[in-house]
FIDOGU-402045 format. One record per residue: residue number from 1; residue in one letter; x, y, z of N, C-alpha, C in turn. Coordinates in Angstrom, 3 decimals, padded with zeros to 6 digits. Example, Ala and Ser with C-alpha at 12.3 -4.5 7.8 and 13.67 -1.06 7.14 Angstrom:
seq; type; nx; ny; nz; cax; cay; caz; cx; cy; cz
1; a; 013.190; -005.690; 007.800; 012.300; -004.500; 007.800; 013.200; -003.300; 007.800
2; s; 012.850; -002.250; 007.080; 013.670; -001.060; 007.140; 012.900; 000.030; 007.870
% end
This chain:
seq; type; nx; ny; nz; cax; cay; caz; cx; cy; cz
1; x; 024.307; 074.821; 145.010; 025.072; 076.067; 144.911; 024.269; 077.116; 144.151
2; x; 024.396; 078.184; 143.829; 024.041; 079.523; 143.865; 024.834; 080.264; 143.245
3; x; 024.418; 080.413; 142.286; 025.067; 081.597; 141.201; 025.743; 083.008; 141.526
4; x; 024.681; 083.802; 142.209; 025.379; 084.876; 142.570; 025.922; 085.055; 143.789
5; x; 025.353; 083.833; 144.904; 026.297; 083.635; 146.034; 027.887; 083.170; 145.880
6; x; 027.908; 081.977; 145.074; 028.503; 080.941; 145.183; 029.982; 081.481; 143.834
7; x; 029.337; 082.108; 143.098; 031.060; 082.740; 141.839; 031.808; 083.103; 142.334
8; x; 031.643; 084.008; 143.046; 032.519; 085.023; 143.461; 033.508; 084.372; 144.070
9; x; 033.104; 083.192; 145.617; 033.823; 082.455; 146.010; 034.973; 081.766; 144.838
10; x; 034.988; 081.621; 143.991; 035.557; 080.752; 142.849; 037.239; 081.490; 142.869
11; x; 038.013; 080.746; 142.819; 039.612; 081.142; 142.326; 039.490; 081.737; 141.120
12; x; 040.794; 082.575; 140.614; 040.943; 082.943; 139.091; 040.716; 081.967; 138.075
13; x; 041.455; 081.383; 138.319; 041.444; 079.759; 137.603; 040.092; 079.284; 136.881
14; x; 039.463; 079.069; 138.567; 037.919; 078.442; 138.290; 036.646; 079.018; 137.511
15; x; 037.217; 080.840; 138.261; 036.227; 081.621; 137.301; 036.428; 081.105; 135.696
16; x; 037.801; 081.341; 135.040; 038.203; 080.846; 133.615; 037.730; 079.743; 133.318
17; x; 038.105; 079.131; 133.838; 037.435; 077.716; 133.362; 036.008; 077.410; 133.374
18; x; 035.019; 077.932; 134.609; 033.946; 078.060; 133.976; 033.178; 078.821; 133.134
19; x; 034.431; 079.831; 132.561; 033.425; 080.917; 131.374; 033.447; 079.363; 130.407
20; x; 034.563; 079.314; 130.092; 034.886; 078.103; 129.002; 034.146; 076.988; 128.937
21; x; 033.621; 076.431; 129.975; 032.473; 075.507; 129.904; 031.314; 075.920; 129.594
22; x; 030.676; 076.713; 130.204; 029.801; 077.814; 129.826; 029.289; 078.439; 128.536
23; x; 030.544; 078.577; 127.978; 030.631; 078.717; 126.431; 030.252; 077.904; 125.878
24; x; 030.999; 076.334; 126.082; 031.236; 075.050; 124.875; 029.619; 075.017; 125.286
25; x; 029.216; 074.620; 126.350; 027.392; 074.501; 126.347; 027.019; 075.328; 126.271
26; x; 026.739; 076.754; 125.990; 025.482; 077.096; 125.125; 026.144; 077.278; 123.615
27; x; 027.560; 076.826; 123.021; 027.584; 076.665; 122.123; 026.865; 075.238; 121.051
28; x; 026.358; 074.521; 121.833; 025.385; 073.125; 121.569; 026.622; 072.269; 121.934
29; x; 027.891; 072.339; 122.631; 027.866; 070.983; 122.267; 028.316; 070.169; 123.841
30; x; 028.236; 068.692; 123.392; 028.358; 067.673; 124.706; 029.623; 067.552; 124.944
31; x; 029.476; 067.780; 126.556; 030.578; 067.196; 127.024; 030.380; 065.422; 127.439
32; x; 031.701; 065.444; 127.602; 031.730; 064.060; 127.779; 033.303; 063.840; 129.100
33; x; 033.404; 062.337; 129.200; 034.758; 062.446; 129.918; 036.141; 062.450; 129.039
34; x; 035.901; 061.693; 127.368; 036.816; 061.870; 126.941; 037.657; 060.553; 126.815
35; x; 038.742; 060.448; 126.466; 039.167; 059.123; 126.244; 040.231; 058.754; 127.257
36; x; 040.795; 057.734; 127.556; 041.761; 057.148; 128.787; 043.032; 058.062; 128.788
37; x; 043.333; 057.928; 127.207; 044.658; 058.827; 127.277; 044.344; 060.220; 126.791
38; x; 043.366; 060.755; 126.551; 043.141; 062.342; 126.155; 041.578; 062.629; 127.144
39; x; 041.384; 062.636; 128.437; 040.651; 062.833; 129.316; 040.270; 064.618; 128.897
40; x; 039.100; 064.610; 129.113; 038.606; 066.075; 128.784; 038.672; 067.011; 130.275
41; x; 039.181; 067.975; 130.499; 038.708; 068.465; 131.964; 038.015; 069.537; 132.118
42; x; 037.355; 069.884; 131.253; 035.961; 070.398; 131.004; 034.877; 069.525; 131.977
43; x; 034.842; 068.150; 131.384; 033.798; 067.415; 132.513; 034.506; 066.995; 133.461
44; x; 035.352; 066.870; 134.172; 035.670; 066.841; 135.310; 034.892; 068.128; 136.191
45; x; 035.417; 069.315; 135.751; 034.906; 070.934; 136.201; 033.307; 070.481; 136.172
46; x; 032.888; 070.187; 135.163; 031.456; 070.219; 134.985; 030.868; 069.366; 136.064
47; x; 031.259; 067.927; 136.349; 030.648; 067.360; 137.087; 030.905; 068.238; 138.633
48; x; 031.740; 068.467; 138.900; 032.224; 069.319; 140.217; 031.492; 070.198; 140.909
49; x; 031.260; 071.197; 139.370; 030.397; 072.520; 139.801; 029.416; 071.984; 139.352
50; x; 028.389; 070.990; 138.986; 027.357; 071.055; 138.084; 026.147; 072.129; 138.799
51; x; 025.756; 071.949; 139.967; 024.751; 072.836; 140.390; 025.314; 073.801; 140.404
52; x; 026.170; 074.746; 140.182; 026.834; 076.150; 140.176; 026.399; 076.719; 138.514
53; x; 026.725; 075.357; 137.219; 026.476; 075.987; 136.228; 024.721; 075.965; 135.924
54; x; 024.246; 075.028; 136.497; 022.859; 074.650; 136.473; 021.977; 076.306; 136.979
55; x; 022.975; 076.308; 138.130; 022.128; 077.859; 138.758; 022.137; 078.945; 137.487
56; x; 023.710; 078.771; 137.237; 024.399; 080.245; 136.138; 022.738; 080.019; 135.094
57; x; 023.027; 078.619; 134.524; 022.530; 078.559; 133.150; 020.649; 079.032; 133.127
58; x; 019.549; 078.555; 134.318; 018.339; 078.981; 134.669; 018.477; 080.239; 134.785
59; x; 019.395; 081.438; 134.946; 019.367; 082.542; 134.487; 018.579; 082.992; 133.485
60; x; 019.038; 082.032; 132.334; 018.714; 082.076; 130.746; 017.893; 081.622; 130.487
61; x; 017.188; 080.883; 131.091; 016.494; 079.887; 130.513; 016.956; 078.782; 130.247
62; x; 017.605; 078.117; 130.461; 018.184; 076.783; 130.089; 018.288; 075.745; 131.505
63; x; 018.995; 074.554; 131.630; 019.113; 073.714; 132.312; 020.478; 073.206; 132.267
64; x; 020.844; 072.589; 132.935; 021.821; 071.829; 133.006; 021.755; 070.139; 133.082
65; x; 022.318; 069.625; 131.590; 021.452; 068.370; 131.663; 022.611; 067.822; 131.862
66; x; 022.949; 066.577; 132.997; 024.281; 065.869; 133.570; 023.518; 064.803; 133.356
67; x; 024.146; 063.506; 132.721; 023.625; 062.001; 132.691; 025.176; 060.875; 133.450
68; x; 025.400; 060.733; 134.509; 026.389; 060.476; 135.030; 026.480; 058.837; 134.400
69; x; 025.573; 058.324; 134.388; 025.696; 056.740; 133.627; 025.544; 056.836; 132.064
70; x; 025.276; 057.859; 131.178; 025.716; 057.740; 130.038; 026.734; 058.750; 130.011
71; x; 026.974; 059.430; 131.202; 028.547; 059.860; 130.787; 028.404; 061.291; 129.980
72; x; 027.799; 061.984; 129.829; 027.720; 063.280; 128.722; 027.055; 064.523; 129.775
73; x; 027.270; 065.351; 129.108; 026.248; 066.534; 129.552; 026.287; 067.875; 128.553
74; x; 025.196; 067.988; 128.608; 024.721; 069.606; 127.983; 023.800; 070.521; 128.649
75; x; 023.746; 071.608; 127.497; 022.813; 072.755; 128.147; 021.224; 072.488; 127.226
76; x; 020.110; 072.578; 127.991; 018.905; 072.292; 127.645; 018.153; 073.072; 127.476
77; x; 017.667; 074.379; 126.697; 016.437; 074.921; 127.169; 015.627; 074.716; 127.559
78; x; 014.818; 075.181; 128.277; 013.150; 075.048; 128.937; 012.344; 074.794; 128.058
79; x; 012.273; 075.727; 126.962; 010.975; 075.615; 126.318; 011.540; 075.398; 124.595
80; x; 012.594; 074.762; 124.540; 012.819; 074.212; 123.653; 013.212; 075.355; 122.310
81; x; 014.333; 076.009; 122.581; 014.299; 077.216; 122.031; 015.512; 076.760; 120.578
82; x; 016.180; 075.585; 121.373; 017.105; 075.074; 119.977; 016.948; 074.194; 119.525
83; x; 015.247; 073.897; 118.780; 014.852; 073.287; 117.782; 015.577; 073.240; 116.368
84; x; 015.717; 072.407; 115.889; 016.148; 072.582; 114.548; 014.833; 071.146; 113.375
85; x; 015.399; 071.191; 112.238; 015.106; 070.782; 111.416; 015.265; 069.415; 110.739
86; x; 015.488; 068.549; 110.444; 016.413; 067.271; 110.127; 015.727; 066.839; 109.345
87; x; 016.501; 066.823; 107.722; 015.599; 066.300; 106.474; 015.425; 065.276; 106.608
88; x; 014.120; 064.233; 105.940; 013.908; 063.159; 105.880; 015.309; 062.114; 105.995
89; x; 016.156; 062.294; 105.205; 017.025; 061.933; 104.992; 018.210; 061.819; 106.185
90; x; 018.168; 062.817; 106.703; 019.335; 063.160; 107.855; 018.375; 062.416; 109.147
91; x; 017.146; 062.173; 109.420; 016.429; 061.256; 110.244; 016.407; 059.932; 110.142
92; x; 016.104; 059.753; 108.604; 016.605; 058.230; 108.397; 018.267; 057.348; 109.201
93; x; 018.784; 058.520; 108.378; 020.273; 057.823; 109.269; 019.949; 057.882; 110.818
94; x; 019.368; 059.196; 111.397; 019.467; 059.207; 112.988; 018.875; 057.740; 113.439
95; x; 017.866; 057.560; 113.059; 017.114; 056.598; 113.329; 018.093; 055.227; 112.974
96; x; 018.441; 054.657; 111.840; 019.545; 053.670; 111.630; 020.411; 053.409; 112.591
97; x; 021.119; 054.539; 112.709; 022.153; 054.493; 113.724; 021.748; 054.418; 115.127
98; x; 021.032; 054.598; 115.635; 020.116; 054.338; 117.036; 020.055; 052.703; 117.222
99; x; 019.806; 052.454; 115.798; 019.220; 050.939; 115.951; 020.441; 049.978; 116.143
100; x; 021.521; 050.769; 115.341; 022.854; 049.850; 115.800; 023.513; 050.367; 116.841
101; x; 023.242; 051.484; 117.298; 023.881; 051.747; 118.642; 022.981; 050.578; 119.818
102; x; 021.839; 050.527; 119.535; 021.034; 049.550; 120.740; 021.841; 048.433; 120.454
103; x; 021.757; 047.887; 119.359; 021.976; 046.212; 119.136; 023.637; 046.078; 119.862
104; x; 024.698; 046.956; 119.617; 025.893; 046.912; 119.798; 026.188; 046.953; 121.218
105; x; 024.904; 047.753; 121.438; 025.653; 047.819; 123.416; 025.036; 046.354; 124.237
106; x; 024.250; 045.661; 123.441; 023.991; 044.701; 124.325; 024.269; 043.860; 124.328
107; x; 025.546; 043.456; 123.119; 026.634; 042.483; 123.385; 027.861; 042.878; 123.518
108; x; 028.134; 044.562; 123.409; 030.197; 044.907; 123.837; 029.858; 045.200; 125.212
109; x; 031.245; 045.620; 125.403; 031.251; 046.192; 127.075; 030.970; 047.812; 126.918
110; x; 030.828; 047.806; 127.841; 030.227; 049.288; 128.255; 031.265; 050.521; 127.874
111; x; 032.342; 050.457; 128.056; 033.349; 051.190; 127.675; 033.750; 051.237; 126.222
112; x; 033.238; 050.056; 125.467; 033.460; 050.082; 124.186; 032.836; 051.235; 123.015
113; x; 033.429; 051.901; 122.261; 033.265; 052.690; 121.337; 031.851; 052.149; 120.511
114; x; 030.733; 052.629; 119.870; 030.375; 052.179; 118.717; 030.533; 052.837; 117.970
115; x; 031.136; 051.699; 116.579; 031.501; 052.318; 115.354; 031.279; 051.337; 114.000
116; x; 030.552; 052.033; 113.372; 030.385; 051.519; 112.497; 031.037; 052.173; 110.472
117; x; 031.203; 051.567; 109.837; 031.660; 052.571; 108.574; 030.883; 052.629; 107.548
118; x; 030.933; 053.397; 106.549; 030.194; 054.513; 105.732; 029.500; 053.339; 105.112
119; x; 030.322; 051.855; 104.320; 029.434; 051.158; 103.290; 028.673; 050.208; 104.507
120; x; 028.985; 050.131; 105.685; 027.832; 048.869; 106.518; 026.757; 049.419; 106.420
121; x; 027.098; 051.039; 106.869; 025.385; 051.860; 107.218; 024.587; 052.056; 105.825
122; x; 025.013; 052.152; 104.974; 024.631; 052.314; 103.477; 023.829; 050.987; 103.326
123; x; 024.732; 049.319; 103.578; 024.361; 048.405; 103.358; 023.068; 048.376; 104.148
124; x; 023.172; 048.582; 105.258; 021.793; 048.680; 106.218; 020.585; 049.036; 105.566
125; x; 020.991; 050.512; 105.359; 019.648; 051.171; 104.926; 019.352; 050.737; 103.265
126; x; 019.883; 049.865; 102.271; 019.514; 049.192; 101.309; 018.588; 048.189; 101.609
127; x; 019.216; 047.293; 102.711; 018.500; 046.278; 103.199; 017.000; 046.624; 103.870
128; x; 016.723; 048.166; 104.475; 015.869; 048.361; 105.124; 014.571; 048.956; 104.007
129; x; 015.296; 049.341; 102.384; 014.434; 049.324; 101.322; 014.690; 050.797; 100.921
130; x; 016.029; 051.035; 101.508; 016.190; 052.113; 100.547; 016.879; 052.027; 099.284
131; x; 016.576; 053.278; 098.152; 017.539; 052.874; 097.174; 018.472; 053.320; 097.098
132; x; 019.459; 052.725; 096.698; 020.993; 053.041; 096.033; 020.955; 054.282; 095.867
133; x; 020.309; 054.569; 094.758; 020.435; 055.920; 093.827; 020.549; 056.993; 095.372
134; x; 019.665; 056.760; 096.053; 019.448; 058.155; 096.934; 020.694; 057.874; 098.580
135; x; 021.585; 057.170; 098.574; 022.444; 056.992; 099.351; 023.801; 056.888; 098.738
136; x; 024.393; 058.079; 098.163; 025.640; 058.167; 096.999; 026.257; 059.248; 098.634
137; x; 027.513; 058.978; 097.936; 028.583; 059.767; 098.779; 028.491; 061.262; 099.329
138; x; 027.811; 061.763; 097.963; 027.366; 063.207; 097.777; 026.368; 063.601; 098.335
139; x; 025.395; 062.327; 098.748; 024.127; 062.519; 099.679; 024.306; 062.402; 101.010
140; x; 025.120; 061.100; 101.037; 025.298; 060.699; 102.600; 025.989; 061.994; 103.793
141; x; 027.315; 062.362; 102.705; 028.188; 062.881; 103.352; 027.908; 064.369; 104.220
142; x; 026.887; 065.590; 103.798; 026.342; 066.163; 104.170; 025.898; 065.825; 105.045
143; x; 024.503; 065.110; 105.100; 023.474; 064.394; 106.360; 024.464; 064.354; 107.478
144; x; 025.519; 063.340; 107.642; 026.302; 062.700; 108.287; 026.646; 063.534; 109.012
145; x; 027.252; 064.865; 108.448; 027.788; 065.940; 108.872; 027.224; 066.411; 109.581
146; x; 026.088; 066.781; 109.206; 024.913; 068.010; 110.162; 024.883; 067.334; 111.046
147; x; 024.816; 065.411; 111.161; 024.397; 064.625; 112.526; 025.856; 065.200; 113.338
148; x; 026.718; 064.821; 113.154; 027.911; 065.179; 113.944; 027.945; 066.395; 114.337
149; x; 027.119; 067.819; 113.788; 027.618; 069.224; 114.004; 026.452; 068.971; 115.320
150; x; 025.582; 068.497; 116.036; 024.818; 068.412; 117.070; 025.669; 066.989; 118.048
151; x; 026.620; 066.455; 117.563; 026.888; 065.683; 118.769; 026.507; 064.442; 118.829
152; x; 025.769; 064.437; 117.470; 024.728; 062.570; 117.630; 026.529; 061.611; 117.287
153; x; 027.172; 061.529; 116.223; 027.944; 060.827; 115.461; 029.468; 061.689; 115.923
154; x; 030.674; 061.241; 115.788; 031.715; 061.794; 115.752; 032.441; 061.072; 114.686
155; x; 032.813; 061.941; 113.185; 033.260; 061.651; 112.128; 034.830; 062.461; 112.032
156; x; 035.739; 062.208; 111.151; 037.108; 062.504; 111.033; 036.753; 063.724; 110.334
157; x; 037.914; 064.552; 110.302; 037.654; 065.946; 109.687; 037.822; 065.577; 108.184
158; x; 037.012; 066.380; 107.202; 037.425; 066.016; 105.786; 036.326; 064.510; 105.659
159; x; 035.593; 064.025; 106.236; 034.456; 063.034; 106.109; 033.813; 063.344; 104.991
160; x; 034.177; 062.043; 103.662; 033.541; 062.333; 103.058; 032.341; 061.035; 102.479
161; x; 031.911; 060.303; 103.168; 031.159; 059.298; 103.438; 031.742; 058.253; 102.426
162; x; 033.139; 057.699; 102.057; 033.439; 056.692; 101.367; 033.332; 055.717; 102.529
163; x; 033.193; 054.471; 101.511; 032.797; 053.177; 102.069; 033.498; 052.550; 103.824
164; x; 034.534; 053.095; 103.635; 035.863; 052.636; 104.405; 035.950; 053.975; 106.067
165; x; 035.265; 054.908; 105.128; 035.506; 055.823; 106.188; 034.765; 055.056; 107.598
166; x; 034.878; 055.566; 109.100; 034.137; 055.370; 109.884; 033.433; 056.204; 110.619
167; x; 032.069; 055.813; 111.359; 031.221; 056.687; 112.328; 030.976; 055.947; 113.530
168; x; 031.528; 057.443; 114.444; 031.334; 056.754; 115.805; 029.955; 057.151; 116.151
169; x; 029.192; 056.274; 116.921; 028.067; 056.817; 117.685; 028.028; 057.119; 119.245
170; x; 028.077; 058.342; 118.919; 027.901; 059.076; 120.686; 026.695; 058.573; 121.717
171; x; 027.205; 058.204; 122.443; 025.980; 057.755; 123.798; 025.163; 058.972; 123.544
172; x; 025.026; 060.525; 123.333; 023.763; 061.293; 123.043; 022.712; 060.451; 122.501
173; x; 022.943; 059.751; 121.643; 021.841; 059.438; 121.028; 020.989; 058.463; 121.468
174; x; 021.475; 057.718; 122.829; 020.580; 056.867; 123.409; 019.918; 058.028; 124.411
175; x; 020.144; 058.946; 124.688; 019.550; 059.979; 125.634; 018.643; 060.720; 124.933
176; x; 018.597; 061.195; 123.809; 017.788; 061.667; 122.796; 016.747; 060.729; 121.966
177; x; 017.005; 059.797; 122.110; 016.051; 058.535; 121.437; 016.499; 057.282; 122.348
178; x; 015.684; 057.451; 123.492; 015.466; 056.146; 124.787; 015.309; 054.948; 124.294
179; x; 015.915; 053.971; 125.220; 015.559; 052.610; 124.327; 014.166; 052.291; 124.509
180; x; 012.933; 052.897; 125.438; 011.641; 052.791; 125.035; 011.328; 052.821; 123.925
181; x; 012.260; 053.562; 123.062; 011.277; 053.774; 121.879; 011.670; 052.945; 120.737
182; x; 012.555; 052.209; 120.634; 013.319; 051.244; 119.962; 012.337; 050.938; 118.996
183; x; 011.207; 050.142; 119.520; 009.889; 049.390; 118.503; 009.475; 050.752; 117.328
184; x; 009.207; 052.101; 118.162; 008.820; 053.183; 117.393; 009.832; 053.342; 116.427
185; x; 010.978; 053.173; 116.705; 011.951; 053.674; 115.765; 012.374; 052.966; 114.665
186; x; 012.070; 051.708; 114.682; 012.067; 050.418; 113.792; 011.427; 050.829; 112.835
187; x; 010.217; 050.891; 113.473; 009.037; 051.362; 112.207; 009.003; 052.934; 111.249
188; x; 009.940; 053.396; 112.427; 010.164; 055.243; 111.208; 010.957; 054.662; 109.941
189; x; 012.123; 053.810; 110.430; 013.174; 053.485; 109.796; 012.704; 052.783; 108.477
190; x; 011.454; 052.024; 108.715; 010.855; 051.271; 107.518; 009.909; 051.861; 106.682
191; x; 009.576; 053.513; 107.376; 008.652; 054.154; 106.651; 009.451; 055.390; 106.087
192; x; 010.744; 055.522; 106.270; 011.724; 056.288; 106.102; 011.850; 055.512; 104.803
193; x; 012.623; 055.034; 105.121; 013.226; 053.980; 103.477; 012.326; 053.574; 103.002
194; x; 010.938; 053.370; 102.917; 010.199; 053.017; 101.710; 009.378; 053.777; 100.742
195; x; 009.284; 055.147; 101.732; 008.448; 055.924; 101.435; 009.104; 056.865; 100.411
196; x; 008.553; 057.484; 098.983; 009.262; 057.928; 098.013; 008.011; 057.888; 096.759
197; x; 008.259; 059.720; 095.757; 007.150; 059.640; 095.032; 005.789; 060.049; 095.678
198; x; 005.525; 060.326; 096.846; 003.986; 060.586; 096.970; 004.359; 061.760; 098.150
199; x; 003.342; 063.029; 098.310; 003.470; 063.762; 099.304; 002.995; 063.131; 100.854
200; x; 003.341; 063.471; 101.946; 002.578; 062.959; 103.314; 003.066; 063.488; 104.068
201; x; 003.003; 062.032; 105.301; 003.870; 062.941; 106.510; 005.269; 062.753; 106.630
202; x; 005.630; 061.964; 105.740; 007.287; 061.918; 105.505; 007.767; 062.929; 104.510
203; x; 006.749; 063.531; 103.718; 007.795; 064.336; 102.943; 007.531; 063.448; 101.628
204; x; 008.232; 064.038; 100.375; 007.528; 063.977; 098.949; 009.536; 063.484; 098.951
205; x; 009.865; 062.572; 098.510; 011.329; 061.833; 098.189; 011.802; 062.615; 096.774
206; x; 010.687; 061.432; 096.105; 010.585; 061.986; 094.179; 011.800; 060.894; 093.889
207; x; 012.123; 061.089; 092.760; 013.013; 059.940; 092.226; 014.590; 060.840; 091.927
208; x; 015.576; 060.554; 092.129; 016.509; 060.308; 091.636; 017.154; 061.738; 092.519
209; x; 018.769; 062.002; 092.827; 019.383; 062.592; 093.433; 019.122; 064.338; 094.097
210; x; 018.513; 065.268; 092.966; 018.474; 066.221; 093.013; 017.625; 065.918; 094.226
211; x; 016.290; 065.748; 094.093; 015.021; 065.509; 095.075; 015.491; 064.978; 096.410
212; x; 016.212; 063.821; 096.263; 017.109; 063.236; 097.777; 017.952; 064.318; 098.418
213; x; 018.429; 065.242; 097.879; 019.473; 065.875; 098.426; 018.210; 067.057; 099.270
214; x; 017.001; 066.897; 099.044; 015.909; 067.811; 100.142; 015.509; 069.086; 099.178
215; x; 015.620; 068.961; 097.645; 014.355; 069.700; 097.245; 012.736; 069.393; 097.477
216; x; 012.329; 069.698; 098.054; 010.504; 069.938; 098.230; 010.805; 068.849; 099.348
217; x; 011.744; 068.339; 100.325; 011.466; 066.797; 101.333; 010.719; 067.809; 102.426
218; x; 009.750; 067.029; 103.210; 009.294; 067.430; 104.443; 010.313; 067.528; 105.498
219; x; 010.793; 068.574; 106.154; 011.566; 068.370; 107.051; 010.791; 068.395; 108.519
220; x; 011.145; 067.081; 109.108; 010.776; 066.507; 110.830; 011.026; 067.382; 111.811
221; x; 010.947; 067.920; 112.309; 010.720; 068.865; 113.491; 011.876; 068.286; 114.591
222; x; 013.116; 068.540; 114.563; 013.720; 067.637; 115.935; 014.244; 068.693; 116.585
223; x; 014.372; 068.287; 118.637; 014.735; 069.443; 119.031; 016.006; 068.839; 119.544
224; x; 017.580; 069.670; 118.886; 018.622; 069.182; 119.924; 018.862; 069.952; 120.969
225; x; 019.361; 069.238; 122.085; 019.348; 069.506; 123.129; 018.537; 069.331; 124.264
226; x; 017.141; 068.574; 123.929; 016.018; 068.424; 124.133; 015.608; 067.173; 123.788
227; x; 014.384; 066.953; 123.664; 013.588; 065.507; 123.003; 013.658; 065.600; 121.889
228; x; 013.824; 064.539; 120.730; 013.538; 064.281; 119.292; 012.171; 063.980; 119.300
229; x; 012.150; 064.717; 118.170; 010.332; 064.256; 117.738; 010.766; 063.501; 116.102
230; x; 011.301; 062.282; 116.236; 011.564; 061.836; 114.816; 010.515; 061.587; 114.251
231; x; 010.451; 061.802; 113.006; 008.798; 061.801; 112.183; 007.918; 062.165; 112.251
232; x; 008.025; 063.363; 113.024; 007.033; 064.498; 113.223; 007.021; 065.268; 112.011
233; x; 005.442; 065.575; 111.916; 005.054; 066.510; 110.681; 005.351; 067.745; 110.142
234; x; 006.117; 068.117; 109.690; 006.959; 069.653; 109.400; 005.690; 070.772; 109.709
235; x; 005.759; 071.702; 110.218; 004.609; 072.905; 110.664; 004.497; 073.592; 109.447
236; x; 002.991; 074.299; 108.969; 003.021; 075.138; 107.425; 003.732; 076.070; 108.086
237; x; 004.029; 077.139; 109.400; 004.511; 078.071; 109.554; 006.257; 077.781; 109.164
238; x; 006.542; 076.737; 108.778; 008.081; 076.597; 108.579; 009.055; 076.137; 109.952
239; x; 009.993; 076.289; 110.701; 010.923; 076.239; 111.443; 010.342; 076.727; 112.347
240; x; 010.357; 076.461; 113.966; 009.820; 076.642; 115.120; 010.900; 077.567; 115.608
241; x; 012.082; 077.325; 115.325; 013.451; 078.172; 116.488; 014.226; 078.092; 115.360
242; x; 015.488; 078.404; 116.260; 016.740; 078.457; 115.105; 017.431; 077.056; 116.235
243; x; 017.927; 076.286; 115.647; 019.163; 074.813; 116.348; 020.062; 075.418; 116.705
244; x; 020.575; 075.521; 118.320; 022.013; 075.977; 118.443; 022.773; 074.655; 119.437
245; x; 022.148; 073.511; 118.955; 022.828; 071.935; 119.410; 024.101; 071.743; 118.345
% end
């Protein structure tokens, strides 16, 4: 279909409804189908018209990214224009949570939720050699957040990373970090959590909360909406784009 052929044809209705889709993606975020009893019909529309918004959206520069077997879709730029930033810290978790999203889908069923809560993932990343001190409520709960404001995690409103709380992990994040890269990501995860006290390519940690919370940390270069570059070297020019995932 065809953008400026193909709208016009569209009912009142349809026109509305696709400003509204239109919107939610280039506002960054994923659609999905939604749950059994609260079905989204946003992606219904989306899957329907997808080459109609695909045409609209190459207007702009963007794409239309549909994954019909993981179920999601967003808007993509071309040339990667909604880069953002992700402190050492806010990568560590991405990366964690990747690793239990793999392990979980290859013994639930496919339809099953993954979810995990605030003290398992904490326990994780202790076990993986991080410290205590730098995974407090006050640290986590931020990170967590920013992951959810792109679509990786879906957390309750008012999330404030206590033990009990829970995090869902969105199928995005197997689309953004492929299970090719699983082995790669093992190893960020172990150079994530150990690394602390010295400048590099992870970023300068330093000891104790202030420093964890991302005074002087190297921030990783990730693009949402696009490919992750987890543990990529922060640029001296600073920030590549502005993130609108």
């Amino acid at each position: 279909m065809d953008f400026i052929d193909d709208y016009p044809a569209l009912e009142t209705a349809q026109k509305d409804h696709f400003q509204v889709v239109i919107s939610r993606l280039l506002a960054g975020e994923v659609l999905t189908p939604g749950s059994p009893l609260k079905p989204d019909p946003d992606w219904r529309f989306a899957e329907r018209f997808r080459d109609l918004i695909d045409s609209y959206l190459r207007i702009g520069g963007w794409r239309f990214d549909i994954d019909l077997g993981l179920r999601l879709a967003r808007a993509v730029h071309e040339t990667g224009a909604q880069r953002v930033r992700f402190s050492k810290l806010e990568s560590l978790l991405l990366c964690s949570l990747r690793l239990y999203y793999h392990e979980q889908m290859r013994v639930s069923a496919e339809e099953e939720r993954c979810e995990i809560t605030t003290g398992a993932l904490r326990e994780r990343l202790v076990h993986a050699g991080k410290p205590a001190t730098h995974l407090s409520a006050r640290l986590l709960a931020p990170a967590l957040r920013r992951l959810a404001r792109h679509s990786l995690i879906q957390i309750a409103r008012g999330f404030e990373a206590r033990d009990e709380e829970t995090i869902a992990v969105s199928p995005l994040i197997e689309k953004v970090l492929p299970p090719d890269r699983i082995n790669e990501i093992e190893q960020r995860v172990k150079a994530y959590a150990a690394a602390r006290g010295s400048a590099g390519t992870l970023g300068s940690e330093g000891d104790g909360e202030n420093e964890a919370e991302g005074e002087g940390d190297s921030e990783p270069a990730v693009e949402a909406g696009s490919e992750f570059e987890i543990g990529s070297e922060a640029s001296s020019g600073g920030s590549r784009g502005k993130g609108t995932a």
